[in-house]
N, CA, C and O of each residue as an XYZ file, in Angstrom:
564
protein
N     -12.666      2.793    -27.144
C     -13.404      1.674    -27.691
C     -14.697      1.518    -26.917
O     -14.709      1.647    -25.693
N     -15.555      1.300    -27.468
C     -17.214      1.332    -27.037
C     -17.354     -0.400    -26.438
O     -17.167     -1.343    -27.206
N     -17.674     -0.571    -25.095
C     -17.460     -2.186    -24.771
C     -18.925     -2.771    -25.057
O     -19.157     -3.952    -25.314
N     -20.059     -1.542    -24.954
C     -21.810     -2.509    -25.160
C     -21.510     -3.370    -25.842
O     -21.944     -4.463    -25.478
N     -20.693     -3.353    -27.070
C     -21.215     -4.398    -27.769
C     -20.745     -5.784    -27.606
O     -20.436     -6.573    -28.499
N     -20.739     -5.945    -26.451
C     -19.942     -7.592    -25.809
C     -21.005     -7.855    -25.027
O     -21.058     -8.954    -24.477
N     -22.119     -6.829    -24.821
C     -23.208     -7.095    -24.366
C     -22.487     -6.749    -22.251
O     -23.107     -6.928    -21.203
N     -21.391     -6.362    -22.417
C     -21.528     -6.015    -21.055
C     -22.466     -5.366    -20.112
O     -22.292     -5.474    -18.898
N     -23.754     -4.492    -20.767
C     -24.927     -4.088    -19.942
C     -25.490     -5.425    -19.180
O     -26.071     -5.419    -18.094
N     -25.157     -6.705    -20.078
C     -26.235     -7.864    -19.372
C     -25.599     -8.248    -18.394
O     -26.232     -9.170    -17.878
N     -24.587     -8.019    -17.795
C     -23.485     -8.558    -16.899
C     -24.970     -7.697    -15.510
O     -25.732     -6.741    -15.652
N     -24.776     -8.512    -14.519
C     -25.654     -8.706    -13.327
C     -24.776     -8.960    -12.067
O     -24.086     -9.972    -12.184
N     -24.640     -8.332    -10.967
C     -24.530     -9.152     -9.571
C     -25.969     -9.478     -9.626
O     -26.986     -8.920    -10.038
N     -25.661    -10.615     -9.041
C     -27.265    -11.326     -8.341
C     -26.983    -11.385     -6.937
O     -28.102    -11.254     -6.441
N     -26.082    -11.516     -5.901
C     -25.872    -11.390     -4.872
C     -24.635    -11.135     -4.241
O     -23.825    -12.032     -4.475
N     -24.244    -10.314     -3.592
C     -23.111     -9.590     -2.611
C     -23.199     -9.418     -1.221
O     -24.232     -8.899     -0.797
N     -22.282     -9.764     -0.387
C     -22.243     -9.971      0.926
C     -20.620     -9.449      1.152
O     -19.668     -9.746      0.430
N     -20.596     -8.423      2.602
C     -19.599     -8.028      2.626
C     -18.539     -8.968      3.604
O     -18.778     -9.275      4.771
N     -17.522     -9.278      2.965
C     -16.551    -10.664      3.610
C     -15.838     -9.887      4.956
O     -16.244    -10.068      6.103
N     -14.902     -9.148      4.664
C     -14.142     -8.268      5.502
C     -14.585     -6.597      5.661
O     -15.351     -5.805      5.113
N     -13.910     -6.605      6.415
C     -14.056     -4.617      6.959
C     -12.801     -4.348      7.660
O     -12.556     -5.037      8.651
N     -12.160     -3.655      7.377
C     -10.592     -3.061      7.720
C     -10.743     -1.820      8.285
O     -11.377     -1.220      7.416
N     -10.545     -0.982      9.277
C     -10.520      0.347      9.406
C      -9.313      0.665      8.721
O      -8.325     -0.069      8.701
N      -9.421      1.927      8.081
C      -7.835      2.536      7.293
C      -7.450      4.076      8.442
O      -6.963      5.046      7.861
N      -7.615      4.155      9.493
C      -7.101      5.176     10.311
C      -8.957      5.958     10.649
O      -9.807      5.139     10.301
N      -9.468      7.032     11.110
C     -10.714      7.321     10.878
C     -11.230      7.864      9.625
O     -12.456      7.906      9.522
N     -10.707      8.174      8.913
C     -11.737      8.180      7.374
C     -11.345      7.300      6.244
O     -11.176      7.727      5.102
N     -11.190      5.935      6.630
C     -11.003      4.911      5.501
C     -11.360      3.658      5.985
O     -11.199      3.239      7.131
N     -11.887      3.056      4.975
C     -11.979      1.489      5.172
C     -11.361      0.932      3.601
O     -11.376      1.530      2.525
N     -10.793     -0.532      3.960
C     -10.565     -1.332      2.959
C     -11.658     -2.679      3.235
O     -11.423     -3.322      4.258
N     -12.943     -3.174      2.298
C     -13.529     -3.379      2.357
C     -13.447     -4.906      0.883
O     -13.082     -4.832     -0.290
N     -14.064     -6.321      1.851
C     -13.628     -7.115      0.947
C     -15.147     -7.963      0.627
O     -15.767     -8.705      1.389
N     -15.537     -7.477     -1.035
C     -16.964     -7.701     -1.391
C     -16.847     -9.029     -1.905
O     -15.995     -9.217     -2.774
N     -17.913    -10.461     -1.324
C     -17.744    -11.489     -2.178
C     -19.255    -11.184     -3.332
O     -20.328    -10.768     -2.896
N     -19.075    -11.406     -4.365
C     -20.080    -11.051     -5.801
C     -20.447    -12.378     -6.012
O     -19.804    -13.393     -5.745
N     -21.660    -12.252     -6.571
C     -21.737    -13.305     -7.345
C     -22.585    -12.785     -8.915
O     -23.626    -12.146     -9.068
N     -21.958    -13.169     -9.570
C     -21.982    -12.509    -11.401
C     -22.426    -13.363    -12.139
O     -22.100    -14.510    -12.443
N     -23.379    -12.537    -12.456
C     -24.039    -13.342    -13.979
C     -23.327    -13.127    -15.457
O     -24.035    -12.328    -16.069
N     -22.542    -13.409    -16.018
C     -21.987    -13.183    -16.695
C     -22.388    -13.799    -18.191
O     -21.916    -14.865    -18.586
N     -23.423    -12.904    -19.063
C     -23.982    -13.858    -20.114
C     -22.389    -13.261    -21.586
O     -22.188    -13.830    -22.659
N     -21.888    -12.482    -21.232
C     -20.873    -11.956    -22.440
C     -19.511    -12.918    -22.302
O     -19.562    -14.038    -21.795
N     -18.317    -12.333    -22.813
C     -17.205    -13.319    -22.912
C     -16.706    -12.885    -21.343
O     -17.198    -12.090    -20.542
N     -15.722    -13.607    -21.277
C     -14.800    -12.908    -20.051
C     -14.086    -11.843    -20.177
O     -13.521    -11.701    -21.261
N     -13.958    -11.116    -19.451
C     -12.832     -9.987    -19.151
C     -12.378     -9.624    -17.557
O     -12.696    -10.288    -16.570
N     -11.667     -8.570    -17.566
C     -10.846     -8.432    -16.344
C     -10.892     -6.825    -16.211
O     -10.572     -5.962    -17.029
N     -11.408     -6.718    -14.878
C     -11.860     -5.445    -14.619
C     -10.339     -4.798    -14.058
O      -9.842     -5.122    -12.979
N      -9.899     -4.103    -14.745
C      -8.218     -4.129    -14.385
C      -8.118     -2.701    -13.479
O      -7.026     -2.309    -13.068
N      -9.249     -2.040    -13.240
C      -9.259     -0.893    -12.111
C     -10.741     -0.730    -11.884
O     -11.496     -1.166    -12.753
N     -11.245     -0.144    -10.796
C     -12.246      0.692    -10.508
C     -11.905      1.851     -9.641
O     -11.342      1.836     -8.546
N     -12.438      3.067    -10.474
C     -12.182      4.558     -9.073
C     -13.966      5.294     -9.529
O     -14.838      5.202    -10.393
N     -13.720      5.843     -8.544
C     -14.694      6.777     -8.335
C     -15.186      7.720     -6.937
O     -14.587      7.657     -5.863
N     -16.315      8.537     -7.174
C     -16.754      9.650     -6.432
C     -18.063      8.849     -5.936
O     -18.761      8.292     -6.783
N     -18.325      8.803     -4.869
C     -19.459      9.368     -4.325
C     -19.881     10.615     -3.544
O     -19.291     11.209     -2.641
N     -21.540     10.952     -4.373
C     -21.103     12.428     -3.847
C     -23.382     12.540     -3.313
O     -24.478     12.212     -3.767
N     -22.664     13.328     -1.953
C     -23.909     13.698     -1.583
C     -24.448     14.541     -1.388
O     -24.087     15.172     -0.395
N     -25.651     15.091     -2.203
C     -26.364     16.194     -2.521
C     -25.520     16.695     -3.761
O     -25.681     17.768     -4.342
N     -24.962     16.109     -3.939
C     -23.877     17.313     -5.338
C     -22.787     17.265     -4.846
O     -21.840     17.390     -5.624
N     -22.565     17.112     -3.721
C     -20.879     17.671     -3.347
C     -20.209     16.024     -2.663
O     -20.649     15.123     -1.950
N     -18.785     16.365     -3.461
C     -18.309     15.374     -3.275
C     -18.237     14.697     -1.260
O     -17.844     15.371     -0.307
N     -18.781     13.167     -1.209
C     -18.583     12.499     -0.244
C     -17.328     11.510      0.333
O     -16.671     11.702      1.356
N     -17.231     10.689     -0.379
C     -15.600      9.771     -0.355
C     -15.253      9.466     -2.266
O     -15.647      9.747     -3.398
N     -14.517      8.910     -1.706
C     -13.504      8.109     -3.401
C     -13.826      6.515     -3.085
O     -14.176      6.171     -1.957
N     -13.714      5.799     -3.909
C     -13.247      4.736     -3.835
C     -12.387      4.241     -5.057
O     -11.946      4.777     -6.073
N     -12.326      2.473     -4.285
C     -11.065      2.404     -6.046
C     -10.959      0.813     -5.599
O     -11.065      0.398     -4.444
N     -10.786      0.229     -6.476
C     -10.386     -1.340     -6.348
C      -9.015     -1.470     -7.278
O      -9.274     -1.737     -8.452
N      -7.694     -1.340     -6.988
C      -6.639     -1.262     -7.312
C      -5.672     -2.771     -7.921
O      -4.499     -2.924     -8.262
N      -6.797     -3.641     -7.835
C      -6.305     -5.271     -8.175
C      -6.475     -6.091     -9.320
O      -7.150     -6.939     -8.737
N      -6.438     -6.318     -9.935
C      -7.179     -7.067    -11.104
C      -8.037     -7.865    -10.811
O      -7.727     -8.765    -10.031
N      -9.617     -7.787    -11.426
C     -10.187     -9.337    -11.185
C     -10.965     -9.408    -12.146
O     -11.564     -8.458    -12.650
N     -11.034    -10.974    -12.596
C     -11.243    -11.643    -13.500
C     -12.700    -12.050    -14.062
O     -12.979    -13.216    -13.784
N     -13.553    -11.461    -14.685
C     -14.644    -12.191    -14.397
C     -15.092    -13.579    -15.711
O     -15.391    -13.270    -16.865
N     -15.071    -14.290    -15.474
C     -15.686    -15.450    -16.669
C     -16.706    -15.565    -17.079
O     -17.632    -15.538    -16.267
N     -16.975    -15.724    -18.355
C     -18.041    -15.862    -19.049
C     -19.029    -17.199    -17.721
O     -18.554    -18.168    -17.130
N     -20.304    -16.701    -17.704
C     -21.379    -17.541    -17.189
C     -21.380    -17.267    -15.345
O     -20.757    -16.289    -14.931
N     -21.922    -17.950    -14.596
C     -22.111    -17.553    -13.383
C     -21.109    -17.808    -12.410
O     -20.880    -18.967    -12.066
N     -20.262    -16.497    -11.756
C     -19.456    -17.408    -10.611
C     -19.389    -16.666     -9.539
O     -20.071    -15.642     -9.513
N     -18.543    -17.015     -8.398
C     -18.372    -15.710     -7.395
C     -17.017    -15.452     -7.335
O     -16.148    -16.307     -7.507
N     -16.797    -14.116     -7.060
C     -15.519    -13.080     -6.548
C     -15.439    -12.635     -5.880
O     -16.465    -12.369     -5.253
N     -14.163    -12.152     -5.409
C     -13.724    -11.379     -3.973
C     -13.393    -10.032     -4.811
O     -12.730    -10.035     -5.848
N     -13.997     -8.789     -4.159
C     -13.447     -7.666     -4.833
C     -13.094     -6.982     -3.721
O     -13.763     -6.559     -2.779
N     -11.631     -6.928     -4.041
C     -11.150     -5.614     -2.771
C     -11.294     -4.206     -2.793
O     -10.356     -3.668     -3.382
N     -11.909     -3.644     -2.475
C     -12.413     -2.180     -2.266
C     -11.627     -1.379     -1.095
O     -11.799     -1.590      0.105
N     -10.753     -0.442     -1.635
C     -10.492      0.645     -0.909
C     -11.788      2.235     -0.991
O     -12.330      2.891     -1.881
N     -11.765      2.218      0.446
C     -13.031      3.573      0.260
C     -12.271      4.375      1.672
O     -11.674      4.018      2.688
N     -12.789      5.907      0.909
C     -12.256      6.909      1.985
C     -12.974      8.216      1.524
O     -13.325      8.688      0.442
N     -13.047      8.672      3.141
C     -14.005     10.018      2.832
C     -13.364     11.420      1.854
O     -12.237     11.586      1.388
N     -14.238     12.040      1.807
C     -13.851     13.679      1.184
C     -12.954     14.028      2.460
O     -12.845     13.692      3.639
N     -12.378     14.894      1.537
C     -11.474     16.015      3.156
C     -12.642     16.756      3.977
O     -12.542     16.959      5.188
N     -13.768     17.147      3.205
C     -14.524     18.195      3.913
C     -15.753     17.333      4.720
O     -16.847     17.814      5.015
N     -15.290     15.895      5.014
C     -16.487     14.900      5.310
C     -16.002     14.839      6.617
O     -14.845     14.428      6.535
N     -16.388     15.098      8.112
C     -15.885     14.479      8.901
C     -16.500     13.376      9.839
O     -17.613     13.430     10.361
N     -15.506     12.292      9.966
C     -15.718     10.877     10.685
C     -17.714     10.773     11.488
O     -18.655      9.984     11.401
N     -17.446     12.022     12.156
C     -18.818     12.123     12.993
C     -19.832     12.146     11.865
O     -20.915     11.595     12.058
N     -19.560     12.776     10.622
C     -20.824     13.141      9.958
C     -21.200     11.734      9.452
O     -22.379     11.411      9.312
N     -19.962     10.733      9.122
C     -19.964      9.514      8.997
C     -20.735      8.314      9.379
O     -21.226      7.461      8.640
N     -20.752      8.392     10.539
C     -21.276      7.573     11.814
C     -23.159      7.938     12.033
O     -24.051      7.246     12.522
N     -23.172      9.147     11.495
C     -24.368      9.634     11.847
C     -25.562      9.153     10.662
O     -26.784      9.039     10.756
N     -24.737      8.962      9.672
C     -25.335      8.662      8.152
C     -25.858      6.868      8.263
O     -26.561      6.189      7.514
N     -25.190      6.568      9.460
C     -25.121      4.786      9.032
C     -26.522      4.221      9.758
O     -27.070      3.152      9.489
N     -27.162      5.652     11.194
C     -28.627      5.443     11.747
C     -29.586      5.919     10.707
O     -30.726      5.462     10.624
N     -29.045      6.976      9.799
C     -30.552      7.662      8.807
C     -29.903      7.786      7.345
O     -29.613      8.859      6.817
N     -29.733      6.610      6.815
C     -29.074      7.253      5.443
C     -30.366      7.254      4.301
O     -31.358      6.526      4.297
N     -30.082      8.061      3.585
C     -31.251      8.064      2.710
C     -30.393      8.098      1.547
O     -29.488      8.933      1.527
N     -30.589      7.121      0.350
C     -29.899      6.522     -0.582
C     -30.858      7.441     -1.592
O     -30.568      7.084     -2.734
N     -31.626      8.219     -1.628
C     -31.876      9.564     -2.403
C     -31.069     10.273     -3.068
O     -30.901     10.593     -4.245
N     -30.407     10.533     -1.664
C     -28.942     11.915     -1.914
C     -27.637     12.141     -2.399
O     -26.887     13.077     -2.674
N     -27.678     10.499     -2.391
C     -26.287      9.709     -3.159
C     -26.300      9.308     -4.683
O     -27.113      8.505     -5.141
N     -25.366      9.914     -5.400
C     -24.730      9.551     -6.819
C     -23.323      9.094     -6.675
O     -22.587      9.185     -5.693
N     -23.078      8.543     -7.941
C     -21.663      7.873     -8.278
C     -21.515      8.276     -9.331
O     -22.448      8.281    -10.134
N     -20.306      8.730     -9.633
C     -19.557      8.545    -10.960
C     -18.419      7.222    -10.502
O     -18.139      6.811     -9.376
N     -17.958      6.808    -11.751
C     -17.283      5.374    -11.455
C     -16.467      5.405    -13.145
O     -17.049      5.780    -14.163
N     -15.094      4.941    -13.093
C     -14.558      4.764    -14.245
C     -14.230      3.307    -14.219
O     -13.347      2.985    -13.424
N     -14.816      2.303    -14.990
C     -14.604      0.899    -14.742
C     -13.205      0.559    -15.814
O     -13.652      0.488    -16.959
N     -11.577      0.315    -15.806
C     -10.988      0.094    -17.219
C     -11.115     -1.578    -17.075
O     -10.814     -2.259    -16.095
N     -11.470     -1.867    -17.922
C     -11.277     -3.318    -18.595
C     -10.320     -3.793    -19.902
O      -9.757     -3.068    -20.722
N     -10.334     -5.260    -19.809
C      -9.252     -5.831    -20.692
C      -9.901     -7.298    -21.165
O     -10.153     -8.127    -20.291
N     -10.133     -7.559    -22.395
C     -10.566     -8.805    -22.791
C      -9.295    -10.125    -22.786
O      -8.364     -9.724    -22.089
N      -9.110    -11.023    -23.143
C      -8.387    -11.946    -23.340
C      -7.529    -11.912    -24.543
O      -6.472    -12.542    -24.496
N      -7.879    -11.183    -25.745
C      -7.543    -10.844    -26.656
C      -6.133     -9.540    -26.856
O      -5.368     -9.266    -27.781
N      -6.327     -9.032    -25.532
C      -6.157     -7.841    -25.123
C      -6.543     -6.431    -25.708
O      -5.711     -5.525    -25.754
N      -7.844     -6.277    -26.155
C      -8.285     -5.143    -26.729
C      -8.976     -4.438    -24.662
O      -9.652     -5.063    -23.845
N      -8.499     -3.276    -24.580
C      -9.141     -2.706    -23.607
C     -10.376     -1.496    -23.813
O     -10.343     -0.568    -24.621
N     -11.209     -1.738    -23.057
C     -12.349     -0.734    -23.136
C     -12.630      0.195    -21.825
O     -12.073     -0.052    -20.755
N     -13.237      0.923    -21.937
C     -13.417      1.872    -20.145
C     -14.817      1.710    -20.381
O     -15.495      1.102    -21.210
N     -15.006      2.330    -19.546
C     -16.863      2.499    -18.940
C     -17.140      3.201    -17.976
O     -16.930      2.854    -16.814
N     -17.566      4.106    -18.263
C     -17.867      5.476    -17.657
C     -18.871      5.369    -16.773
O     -19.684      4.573    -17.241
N     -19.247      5.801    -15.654
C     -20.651      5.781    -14.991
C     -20.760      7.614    -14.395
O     -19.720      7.861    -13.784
N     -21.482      8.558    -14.422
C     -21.524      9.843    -14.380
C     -22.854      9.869    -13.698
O     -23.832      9.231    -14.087
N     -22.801     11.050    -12.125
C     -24.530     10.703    -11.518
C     -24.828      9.929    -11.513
O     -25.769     10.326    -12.201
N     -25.063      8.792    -11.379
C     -25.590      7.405    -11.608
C     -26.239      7.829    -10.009
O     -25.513      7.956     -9.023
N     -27.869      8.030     -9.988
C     -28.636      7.431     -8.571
C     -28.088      6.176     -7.799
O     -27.749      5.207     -8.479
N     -27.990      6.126     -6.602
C     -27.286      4.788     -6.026
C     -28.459      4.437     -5.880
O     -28.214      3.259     -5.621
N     -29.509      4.499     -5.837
C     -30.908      3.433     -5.991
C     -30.674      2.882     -7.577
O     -30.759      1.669     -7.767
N     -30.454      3.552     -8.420
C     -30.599      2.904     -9.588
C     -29.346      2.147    -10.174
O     -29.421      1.690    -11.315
N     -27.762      1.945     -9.148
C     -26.427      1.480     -9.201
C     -27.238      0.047     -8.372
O     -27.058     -1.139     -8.647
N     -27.878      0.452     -7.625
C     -28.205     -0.741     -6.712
C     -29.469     -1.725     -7.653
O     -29.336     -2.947     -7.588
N     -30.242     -1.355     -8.203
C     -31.083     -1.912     -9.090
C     -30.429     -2.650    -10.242
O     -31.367     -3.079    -10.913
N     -29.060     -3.080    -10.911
C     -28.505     -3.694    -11.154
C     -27.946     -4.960     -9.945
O     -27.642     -6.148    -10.053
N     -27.973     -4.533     -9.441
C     -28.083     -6.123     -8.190
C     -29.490     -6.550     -8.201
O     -30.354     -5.675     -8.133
N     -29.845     -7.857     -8.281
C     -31.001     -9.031     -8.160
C     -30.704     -9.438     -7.204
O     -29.716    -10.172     -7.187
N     -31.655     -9.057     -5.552
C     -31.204    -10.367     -5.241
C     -32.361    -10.634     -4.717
O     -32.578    -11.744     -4.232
């Protein structure tokens, strides 16, 4: 099912601040994002997020938000829990080294968003390469 037409493109963070930071052993964090959403379409419920980030082409970590959350029609804020963890071929040091010189150039996302309306009709939403300058240009703040 095709979700544009609920007008979900107009959906906006306008501002995000990171609440928590968890180490998950050395190549993981569980990471807790508060959002704040512009929400001009109906409500729905983002009932998963996974994906790749990958740098230069080759895969970097996964992530995934494994919880349900809710978003309502019009403006509010959320807690989104984010699990993130590196590639196997990423190691911790190369990690650490990225956080003095990162250049948000080299980074893409693919991202599979599944959603669920109130109605219960569900839709997905694909994100493929997506520039993280241009993932980040959907945030206003």
């Amino acid at each position: 099912m095709a979700v544009s037409c609920t007008r979900l493109q107009d959906v906006r963070v306008t501002d995000y601040a990171i609440s928590t930071v968890e180490n998950v052993g050395f190549t993981g964090l569980k990471v807790s994002v508060r959002l704040t959403v512009d929400n001009p379409a109906r409500e729905f419920t983002v009932l998963s997020l996974s994906g790749t980030v990958k740098k230069s082409g080759k895969d970097f970590g996964v992530f995934g938000m494994y919880s349900p959350l809710t978003i309502e029609s019009g403006t509010g804020q959320y807690l989104a829990p984010l699990e993130l963890s590196l590639a196997e071929s990423v190691s911790p040091f190369e990690m650490l080294g990225l956080i003095s010189s990162m250049n948000s150039d080299e980074f893409t996302v693919d991202a599979l968003f599944r959603i669920k309306y109130p109605s219960g009709v569900k839709g997905r939403l694909k994100l493929h390469d997506i520039p993280l300058d241009e993932l980040m240009s959907y945030i206003v703040r």
